[in-house]
N, C-alpha and C positions, 0 to 999 in steps of 0.2 A: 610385657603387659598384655592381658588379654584385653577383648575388644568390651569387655562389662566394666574392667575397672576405672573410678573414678581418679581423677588428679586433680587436688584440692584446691581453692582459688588461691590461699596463702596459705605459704609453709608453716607448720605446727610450732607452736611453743614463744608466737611472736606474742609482745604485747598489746592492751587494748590501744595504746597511744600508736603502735603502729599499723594497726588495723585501721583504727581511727585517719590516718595519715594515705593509707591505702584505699579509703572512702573518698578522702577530700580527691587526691590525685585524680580518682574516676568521675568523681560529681564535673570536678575543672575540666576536665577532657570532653567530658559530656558537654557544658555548659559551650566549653571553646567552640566544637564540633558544631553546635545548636549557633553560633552567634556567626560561625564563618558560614553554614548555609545559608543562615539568613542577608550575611552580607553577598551571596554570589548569586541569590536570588535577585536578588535588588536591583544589582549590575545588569543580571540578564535582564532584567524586566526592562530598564532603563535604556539597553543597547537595543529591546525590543520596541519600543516605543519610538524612540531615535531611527529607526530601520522603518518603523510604520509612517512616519512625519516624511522620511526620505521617499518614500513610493508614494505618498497621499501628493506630495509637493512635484513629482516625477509625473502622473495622471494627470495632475492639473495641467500642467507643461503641455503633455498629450494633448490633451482635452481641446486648451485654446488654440493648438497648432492645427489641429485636425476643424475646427473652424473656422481658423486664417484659411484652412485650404478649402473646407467646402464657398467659402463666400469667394474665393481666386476662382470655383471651378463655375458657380452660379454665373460670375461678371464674363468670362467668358462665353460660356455658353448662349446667353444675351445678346454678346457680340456675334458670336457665328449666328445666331438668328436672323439679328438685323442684315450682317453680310448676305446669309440666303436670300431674305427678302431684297435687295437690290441687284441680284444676278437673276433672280426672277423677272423683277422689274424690266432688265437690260435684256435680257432673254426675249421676253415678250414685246419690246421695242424693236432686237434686230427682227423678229419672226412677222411683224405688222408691216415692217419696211422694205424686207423681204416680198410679203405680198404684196405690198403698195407698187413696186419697181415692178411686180411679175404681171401685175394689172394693168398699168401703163403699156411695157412692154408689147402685151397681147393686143392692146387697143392700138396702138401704132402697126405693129405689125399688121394687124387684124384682118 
């Protein structure tokens, strides 16, 4: 065969009823082909959605944990303040009493 020559879609000398019959087979094929995309679009769609709800529901999850922890990191943080503020406090006590003893001290000695 060279590369011009045509090869006919049905063999010659068929009747109209199998022509006819060679139509329907392609319509149904076509039709079938048309209704299983549509059915594995659906499914994607649906395995797509079902996949979007998983990670919307997954975020959320995130979301409230990472404010369980910022309000954990706030209530400490409060705490080590007020702790600072009473090492300051006891700081400033031993350092007053310190001089109070180093005052006496100098006056007895004196």
């Amino acid at each position: 065969m060279s590369p011009k020559t045509v090869i006919p879609y049905a063999p010659k000398g068929k009747s109209a009823a199998s022509r006819t019959d060679i139509v329907d087979r392609a319509g149904n094929a076509i039709l079938e082909f048309i209704k299983l995309s549509g059915e594995t679009t659906e499914t994607e769609l649906q395995e797509a959605r079902e996949a979007a709800e998983y990670l919307a529901d997954q975020l959320r999850a995130a979301n409230d944990q990472i404010n369980d922890l910022e309000a954990a990191v706030r209530s400490h943080q409060a705490r080590a303040d007020h702790a600072e503020e009473w090492l300051r406090q006891i700081s400033s006590e031993i350092e007053q009493g310190a001089a109070r003893r180093l005052g006496f001290l100098r006056r007895v000695n004196g």
